[in-house]
MITIFI-676845 format. One record per residue (C-alpha): y, x, z. Coordinates in nm, 2 decimals, padded with zeros to 4 digits, always signed. Example, Ala and Ser with C-alpha at 12.3 -4.5 7.8 and 13.67 -1.06 7.14 Angstrom:
BEGIN
+--------+--------+--------+
:     yy :     xx :     zz :
+--------+--------+--------+
: -00.45 : +01.23 : +00.78 :
: -00.11 : +01.37 : +00.71 :
+--------+--------+--------+
END
This chain:
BEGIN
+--------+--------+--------+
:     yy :     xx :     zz :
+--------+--------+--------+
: +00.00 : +00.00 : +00.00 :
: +00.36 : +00.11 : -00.13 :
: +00.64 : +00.23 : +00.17 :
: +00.82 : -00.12 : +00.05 :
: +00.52 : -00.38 : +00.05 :
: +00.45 : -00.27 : +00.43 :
: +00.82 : -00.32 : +00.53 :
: +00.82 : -00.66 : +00.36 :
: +00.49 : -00.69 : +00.58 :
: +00.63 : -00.58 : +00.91 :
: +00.94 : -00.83 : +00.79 :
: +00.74 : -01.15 : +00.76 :
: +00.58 : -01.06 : +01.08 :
: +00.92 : -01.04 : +01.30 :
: +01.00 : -01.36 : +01.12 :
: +00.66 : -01.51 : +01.19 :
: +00.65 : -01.41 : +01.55 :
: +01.06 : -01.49 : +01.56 :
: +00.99 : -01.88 : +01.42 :
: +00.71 : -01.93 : +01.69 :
: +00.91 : -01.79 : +02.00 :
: +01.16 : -02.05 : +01.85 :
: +00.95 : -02.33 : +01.83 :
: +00.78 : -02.27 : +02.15 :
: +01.12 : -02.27 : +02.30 :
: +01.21 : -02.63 : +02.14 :
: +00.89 : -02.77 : +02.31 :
: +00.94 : -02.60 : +02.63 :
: +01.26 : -02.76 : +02.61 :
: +01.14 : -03.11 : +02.55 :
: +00.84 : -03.10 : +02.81 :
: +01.11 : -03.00 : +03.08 :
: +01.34 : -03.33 : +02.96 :
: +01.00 : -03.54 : +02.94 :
: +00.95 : -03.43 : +03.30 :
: +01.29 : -03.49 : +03.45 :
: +01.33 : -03.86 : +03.28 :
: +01.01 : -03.93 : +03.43 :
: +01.06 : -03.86 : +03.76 :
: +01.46 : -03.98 : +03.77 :
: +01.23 : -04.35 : +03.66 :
: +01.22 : -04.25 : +03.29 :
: +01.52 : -04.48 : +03.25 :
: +01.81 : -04.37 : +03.04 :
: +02.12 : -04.34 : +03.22 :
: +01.98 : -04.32 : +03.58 :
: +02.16 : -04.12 : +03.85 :
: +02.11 : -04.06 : +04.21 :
: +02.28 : -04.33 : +04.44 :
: +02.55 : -04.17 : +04.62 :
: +02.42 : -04.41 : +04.91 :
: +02.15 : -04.26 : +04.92 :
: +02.11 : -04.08 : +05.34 :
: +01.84 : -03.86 : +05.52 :
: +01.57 : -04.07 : +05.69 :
: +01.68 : -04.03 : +06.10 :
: +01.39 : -03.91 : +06.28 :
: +01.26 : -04.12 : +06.59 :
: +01.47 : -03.84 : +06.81 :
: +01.83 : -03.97 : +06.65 :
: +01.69 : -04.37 : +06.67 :
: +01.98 : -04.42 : +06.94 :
: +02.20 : -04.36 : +06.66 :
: +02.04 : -04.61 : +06.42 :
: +01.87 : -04.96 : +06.44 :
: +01.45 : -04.83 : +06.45 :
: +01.19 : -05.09 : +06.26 :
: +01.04 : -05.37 : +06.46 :
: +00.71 : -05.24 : +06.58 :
: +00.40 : -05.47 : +06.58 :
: +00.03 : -05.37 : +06.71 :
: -00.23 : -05.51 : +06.50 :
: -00.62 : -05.58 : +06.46 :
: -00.85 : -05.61 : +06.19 :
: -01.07 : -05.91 : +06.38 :
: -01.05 : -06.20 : +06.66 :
: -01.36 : -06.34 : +06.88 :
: -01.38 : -06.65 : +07.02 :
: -01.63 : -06.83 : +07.14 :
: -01.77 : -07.15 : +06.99 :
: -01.72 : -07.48 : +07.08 :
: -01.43 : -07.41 : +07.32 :
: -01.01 : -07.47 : +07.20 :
: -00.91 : -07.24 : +07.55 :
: -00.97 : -06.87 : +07.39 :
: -00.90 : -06.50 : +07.51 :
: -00.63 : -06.31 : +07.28 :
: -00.38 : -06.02 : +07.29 :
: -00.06 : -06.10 : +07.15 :
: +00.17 : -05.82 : +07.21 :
: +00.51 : -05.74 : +07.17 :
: +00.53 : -05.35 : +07.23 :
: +00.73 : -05.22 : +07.47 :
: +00.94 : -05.00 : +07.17 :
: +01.11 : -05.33 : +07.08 :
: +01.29 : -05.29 : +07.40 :
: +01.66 : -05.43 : +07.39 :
: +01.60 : -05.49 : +07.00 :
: +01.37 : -05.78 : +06.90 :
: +01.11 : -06.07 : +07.03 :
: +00.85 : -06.20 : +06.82 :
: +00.66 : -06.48 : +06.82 :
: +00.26 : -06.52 : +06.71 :
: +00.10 : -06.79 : +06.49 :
: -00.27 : -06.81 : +06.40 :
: -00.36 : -06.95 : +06.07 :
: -00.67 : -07.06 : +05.94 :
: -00.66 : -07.00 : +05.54 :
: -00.81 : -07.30 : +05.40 :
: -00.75 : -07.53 : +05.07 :
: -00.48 : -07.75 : +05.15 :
: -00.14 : -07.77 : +05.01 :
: +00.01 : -07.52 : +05.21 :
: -00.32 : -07.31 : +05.22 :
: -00.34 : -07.22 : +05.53 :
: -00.38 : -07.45 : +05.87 :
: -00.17 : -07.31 : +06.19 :
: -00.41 : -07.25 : +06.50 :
: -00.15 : -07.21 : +06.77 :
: +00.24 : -07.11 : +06.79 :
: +00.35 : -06.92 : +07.01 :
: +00.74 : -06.91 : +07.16 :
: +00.92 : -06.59 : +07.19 :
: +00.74 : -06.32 : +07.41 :
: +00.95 : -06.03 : +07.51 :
: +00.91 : -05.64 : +07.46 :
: +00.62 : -05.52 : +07.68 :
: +00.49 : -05.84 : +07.74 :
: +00.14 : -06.01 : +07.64 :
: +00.00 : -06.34 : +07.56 :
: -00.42 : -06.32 : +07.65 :
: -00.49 : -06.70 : +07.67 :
: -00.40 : -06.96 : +07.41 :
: -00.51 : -07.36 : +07.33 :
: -00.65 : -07.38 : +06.96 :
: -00.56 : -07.66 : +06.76 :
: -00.91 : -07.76 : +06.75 :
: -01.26 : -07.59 : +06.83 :
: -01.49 : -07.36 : +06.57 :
: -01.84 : -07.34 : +06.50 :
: -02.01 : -07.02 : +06.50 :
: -01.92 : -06.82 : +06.17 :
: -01.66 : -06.61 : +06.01 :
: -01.33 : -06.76 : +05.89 :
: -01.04 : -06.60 : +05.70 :
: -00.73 : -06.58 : +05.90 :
: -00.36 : -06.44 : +05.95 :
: -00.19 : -06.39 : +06.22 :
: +00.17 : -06.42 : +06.13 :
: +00.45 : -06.25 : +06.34 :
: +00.81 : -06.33 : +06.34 :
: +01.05 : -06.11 : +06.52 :
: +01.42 : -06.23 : +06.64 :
: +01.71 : -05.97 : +06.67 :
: +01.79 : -06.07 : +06.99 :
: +02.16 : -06.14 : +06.90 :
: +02.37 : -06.47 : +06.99 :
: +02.20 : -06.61 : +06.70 :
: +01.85 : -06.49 : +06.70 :
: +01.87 : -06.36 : +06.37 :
: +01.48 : -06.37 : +06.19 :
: +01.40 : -06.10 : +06.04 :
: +01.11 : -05.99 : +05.83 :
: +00.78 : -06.10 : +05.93 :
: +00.43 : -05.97 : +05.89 :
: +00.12 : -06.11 : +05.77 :
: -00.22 : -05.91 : +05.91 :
: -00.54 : -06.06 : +05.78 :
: -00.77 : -06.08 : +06.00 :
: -01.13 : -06.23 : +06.04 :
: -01.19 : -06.46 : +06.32 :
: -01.52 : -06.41 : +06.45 :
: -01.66 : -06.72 : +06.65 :
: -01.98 : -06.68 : +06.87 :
+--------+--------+--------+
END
């Protein structure tokens, strides 16, 4: 090969080697603007809300209003035959000074609301129980589907509800 055919060679190589550190570039470029629309939503036009604050950590709560806290349960037993039953309603003691709540047991079933309320409870205070409740009526042995439904109150001069919880739950009767 001539002294001129091998430059031309070594030419079209750079160029070669030039186009594909170019186009790799390009997609590197795209990927990274792929990935950034994606996690901003993938919504064009989206910024961060200037709202937006840090979460305050359970040691700063005195400085902001903390979550209503709720104990749950996955199941209930009661005995058959009886309407007088043993329970544990609880309002934990962290709602202290901030809400109330009261319980209702539902029975899911097919009417028009789809559900048939067991008992109601009134409001029951922070660290403060209810163990012994009067069913609406009595239950043969089985398993039923049911909720217990907790409201909480802001204990302000209104009682202001706020959200409430659902927590499924099978009622065992024996």
């Amino acid at each position: 090969m001539n002294r001129k055919c091998e430059k031309e060679v070594v030419f079209l190589l750079l160029l070669i080697f030039l186009v594909c550190g170019i186009v790799t570039g390009i997609r590197c470029l795209r990927r990274e603007n792929a990935v950034s629309n994606r996690d901003s939503g993938g919504g064009v036009g989206l910024v961060i809300d200037p709202n937006a604050e840090d979460i305050v950590s359970r040691e700063n709560a005195d400085t902001a209003e903390q979550g209503v806290a709720i104990s749950g349960q996955e199941s209930m037993t009661i005995p058959a035959n009886k309407k007088e039953v043993v329970v544990d309603f609880y309002n934990p003691q962290e709602n202290e000074g901030l809400y109330y709540l009261t319980f209702e047991l539902r029975l899911y079933n097919n009417n028009e609301q789809g559900y048939e309320v067991l008992y109601t409870s009134g409001l029951v205070q922070p660290g403060k129980h209810i163990n012994r409740i009067t069913l609406s009526r009595e239950f043969e042995k089985g398993v039923y589907e049911a909720v217990i439904h907790v409201q909480p109150y802001r204990m302000n001069e209104e009682r202001t509800l706020t959200n409430n919880a659902d927590m499924r739950i099978r009622l065992i009767v024996k």
